[in-house]
C-alpha positions as CSV (number, residue, x, y, z in Angstrom):
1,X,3.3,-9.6,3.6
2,X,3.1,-6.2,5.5
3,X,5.2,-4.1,7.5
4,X,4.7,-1.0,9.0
5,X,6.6,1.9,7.6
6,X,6.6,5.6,7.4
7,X,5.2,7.7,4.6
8,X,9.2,8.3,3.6
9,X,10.4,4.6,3.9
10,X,7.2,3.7,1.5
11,X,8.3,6.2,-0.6
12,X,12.3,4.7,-0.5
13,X,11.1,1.3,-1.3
14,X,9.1,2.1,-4.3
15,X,11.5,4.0,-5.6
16,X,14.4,1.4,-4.8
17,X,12.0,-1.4,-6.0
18,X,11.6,0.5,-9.6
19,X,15.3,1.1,-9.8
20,X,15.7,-2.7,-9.4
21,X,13.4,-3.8,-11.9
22,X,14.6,-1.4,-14.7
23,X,18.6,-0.2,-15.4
24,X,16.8,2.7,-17.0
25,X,15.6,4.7,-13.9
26,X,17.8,6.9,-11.7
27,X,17.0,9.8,-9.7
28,X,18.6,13.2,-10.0
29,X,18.4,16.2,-7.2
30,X,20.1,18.5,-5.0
31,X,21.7,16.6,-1.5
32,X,19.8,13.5,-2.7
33,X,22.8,11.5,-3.1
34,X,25.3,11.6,0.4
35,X,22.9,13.5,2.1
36,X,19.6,11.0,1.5
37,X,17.7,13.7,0.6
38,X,16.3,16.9,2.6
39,X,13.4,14.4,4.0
40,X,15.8,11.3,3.8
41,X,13.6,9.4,0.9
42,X,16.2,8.6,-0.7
43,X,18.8,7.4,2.3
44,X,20.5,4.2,1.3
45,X,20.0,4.2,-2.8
46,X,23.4,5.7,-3.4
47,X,25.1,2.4,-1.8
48,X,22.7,0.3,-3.8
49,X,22.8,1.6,-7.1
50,X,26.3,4.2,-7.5
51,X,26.4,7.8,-8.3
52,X,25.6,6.7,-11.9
53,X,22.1,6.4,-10.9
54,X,21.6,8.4,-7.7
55,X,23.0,11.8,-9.0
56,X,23.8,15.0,-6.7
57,X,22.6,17.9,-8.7
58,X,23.9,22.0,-8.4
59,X,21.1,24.0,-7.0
60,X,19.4,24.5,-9.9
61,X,15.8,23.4,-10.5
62,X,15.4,24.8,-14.1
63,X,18.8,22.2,-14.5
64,X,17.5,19.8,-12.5
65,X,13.9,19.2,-14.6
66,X,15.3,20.1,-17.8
67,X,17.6,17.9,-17.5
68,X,15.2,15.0,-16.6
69,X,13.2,16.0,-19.5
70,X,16.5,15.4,-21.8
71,X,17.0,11.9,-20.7
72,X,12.9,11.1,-21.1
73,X,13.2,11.7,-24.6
74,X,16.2,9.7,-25.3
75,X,14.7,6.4,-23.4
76,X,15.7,6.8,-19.7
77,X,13.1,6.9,-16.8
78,X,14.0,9.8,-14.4
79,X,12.7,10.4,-10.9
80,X,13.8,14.4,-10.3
81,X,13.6,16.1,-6.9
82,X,12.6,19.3,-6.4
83,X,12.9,19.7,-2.9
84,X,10.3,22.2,-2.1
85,X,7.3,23.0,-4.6
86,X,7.9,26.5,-4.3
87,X,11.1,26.6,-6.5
88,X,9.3,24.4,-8.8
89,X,8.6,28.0,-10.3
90,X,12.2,28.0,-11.3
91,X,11.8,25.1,-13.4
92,X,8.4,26.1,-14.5
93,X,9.1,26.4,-18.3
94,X,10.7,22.8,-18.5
95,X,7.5,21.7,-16.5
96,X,4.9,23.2,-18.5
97,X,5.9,24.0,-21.8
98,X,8.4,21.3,-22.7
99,X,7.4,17.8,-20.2
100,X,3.6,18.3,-20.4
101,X,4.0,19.2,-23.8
102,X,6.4,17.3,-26.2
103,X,3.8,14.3,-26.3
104,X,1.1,16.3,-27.8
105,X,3.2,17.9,-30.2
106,X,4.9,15.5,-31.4
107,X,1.3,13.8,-32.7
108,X,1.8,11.3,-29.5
109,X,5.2,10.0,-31.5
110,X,7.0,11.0,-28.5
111,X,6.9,9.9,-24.4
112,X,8.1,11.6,-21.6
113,X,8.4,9.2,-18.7
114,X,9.6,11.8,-15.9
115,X,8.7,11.6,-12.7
116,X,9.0,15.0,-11.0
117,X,9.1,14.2,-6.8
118,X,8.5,17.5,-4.6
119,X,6.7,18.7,-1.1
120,X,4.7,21.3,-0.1
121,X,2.9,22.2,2.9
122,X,2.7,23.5,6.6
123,X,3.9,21.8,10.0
124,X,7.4,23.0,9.9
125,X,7.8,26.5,10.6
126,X,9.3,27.3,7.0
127,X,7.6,30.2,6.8
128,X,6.8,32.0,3.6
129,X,9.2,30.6,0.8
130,X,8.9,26.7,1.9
131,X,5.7,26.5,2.7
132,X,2.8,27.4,0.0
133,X,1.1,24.6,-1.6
134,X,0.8,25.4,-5.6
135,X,-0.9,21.9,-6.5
136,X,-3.2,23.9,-8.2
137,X,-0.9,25.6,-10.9
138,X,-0.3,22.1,-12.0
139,X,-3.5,20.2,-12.1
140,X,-4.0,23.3,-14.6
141,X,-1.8,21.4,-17.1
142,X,-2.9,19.4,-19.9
143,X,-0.6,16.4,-20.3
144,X,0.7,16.3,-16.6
145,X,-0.9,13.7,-14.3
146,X,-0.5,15.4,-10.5
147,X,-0.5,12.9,-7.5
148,X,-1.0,13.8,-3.5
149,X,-0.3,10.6,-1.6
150,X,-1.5,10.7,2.1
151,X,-0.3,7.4,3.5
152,X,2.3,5.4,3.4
153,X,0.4,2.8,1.1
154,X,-0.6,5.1,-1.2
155,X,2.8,6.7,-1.3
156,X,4.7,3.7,-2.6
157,X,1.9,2.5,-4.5
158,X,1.8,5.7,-6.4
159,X,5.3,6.9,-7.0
160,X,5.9,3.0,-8.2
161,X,2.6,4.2,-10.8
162,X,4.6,6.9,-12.0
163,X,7.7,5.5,-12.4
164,X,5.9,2.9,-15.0
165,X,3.8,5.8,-16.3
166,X,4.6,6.8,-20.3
167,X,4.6,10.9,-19.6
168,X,5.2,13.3,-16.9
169,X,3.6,12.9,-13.6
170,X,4.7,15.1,-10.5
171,X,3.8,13.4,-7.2
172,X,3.7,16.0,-4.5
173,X,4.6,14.6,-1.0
174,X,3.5,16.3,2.4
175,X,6.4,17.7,4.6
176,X,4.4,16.5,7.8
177,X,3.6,13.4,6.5
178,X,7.0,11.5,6.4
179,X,7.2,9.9,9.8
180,X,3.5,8.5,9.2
181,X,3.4,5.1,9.3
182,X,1.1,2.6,8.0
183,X,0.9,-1.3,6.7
184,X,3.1,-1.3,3.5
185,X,2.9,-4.8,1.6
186,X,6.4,-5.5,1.0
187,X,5.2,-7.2,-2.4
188,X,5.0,-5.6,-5.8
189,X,2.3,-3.5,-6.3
190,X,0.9,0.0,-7.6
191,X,-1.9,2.2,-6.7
192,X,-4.1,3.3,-10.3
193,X,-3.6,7.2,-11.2
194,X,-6.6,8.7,-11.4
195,X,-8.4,6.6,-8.8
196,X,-9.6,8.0,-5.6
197,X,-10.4,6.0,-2.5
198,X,-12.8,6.0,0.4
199,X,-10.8,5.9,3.0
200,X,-14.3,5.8,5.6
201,X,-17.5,4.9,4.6
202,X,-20.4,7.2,5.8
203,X,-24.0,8.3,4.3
204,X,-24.9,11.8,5.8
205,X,-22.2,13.8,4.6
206,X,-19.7,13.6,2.3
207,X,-16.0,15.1,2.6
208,X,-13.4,15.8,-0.2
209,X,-9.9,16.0,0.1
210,X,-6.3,14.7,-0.2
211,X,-3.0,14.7,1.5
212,X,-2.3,15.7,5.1
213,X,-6.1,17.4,5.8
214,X,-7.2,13.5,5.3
215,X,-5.9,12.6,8.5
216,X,-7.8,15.7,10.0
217,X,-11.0,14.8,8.0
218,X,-10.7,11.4,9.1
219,X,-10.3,12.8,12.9
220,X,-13.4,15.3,12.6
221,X,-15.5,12.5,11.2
222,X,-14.7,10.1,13.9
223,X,-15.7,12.6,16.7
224,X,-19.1,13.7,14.9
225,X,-20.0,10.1,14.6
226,X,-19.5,9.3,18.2
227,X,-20.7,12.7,19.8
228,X,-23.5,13.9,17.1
229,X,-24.3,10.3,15.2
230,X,-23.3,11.6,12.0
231,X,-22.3,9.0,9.6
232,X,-19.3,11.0,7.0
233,X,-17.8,9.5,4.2
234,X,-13.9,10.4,3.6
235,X,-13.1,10.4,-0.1
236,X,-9.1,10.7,-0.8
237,X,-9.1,12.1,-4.0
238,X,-5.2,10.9,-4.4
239,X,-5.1,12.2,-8.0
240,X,-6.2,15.7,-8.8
241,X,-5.2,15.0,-12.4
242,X,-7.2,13.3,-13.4
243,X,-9.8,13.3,-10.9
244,X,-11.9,10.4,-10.3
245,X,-15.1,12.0,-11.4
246,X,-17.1,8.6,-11.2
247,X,-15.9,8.0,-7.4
248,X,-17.0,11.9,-6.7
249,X,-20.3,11.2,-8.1
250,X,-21.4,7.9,-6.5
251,X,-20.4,9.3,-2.9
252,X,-22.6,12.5,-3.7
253,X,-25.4,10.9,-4.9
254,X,-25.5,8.8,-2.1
255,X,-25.2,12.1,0.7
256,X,-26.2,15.5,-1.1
257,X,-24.0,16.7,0.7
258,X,-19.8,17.7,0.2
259,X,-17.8,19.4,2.6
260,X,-14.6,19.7,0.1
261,X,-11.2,20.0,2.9
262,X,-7.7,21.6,1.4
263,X,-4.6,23.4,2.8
264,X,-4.0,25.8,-0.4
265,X,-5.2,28.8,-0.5
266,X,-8.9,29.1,-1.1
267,X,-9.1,32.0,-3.8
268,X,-8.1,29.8,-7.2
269,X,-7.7,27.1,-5.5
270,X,-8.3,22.9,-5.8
271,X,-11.3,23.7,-3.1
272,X,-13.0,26.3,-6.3
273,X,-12.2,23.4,-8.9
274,X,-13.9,20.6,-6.9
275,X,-16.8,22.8,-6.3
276,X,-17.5,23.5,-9.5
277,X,-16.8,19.5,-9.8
278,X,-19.7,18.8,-7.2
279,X,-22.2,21.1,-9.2
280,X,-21.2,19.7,-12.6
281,X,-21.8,15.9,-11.3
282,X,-24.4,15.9,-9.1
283,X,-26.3,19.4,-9.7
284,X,-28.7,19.0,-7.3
285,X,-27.2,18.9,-4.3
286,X,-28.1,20.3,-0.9
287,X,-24.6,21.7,0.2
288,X,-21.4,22.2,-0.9
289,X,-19.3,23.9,1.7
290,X,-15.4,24.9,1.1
291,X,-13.1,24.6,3.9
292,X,-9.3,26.3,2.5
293,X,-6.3,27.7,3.8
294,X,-6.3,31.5,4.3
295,X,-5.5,33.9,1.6
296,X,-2.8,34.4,3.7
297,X,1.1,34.4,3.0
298,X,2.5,31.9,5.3
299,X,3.8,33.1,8.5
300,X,7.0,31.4,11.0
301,X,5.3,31.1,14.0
302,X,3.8,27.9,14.6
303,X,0.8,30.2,15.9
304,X,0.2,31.6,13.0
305,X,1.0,28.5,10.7
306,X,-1.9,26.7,12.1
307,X,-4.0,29.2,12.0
308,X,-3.8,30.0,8.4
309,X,-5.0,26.6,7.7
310,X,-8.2,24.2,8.2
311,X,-7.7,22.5,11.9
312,X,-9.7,19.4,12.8
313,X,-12.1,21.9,15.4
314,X,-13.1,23.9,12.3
315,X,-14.1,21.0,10.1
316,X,-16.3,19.4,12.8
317,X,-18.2,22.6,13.2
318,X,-18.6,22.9,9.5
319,X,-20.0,19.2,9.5
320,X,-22.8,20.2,12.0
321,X,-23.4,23.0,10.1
322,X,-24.3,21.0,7.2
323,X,-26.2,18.3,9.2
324,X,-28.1,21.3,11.1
């Protein structure tokens, strides 16, 4: 059966639905405990399960994922929270060279089943220290699988993939997605890492991209279709690591044509990686157009925020550019 829930109660139930099915998972993170969590994920799991399983960390992230990383090699299943992606550079070493790397050196004789939760992302106003969006540094790394839900299906069908998963997989949630809502089935069920969706079907164009721009691809594409007659395809990429090369190449085979959509920053960003993708797959292509966030650093004002990323005006007139 389905419900509708937000993005963050999606997140809660999969979460509190993993927890139930296996003694071995707890979560560990700063104000997740009392507090619920900064975004409130995690609001109701300390009266469900104790503070032996929902744990209050110091402010430390370097603590906070090393200490995850500890309890993966002895048998436990963490969930850590870093609250915002961009102190995940604190914890950097025990991310990179110790979680993404102890299977691999050990001759795969060793797992690390850590889940590593965190956000990223504009809508807020948090100006330049909570607000960057580094998902590329991490689909850099062999040995760590990196997740961008973008609705609340997706969300509990992927952090309940990562839970289960045998090695380290960081799932990075959208601040200005938690009060989305969507149909949830309350049943058991998981969403495959690694497998991108389309979430609208279209044969002129097609557009790549994950997390919150979705919803302003999915916007752009409506209004082109009804004003110009364009017919877009949406593909959610959902996993940049791995990426779901086969679902990339069937939708540009079938339009010649990618309009790749992201909010990080376009110099070294996912937007160069999937357009090297698009070449790679389908060489022959007609256009492949990128569509980034400013290399900018992020700025208070709301103004200035929006302006420093892709808004839904700019990707219409990048689709009739294409179609021209």
């Amino acid at each position: 059966m389905s419900r509708i829930l937000s993005y963050r109660e999606a997140l809660g139930e999969g979460i509190r639905q993993e927890m139930e099915a296996d003694e071995r998972v707890f979560m560990l993170g700063e104000d997740i405990a009392v507090y619920g969590g900064a975004y409130k994920v995690s609001r109701g799991l300390l009266e469900l399960f104790g503070e032996r399983r929902i744990i209050d960390a110091p402010m430390s992230e370097a603590l906070i994922v090393g200490a995850g990383v500890g309890a993966a090699l002895i048998g436990l299943r963490p969930i850590v929270e870093v609250m915002y992606i961009d102190f995940s550079t604190l914890a950097s070493d025990q991310i990179i060279n110790q979680a993404a790397k102890f299977h691999f050196m050990t001759g795969g004789n060793v797992n690390v089943p850590l889940v590593i939760r965190t956000q990223q992302g504009t809508g807020r106003s948090a100006a330049a220290q909570h607000s960057q969006s580094l998902e590329s540094w991490y689909a850099h790394i062999p040995g760590l699988k990196v997740l961008m839900p973008a609705t609340p299906y997706d969300a509990k069908g992927l952090i309940k993939a990562a839970v289960k998963d045998e090695n380290p997989v960081m799932v990075i949630e959208h601040k200005g997605l938690y009060t989305l809502k969507g149909e949830v089935p309350e049943e058991d069920y998981t969403v495959e890492i690694g497998k991108a969706d389309i979430k609208r079907e279209g044969t002129d164009l097609t557009i790549l991209t994950y997390s919150k721009m979705l919803h302003y691809c999915l916007k752009a594409a409506e209004d082109v279709e009804e004003r110009q007659g364009l017919s877009v395809e949406v593909l959610d990429l959902r996993s940049l690591r791995p990426l779901d090369d086969a679902a990339i190449k069937t939708s540009l085979e079938k339009t010649r044509n990618v309009l790749i959509v992201t909010e990080s920053n376009k110099t070294a960003g996912m937007s160069a990686e999937l357009f090297a993708k698009s070449y790679e797959l389908v060489p022959d292509l007609k256009h492949v157009v990128r569509l980034a966030g400013k290399d900018t650093i992020m700025a208070c004002s709301p103004k200035l925020e929006e302006f420093s990323v892709p808004s839904i005006d700019e990707i219409k007139e990048a689709l009739t550019a294409m179609a021209a």
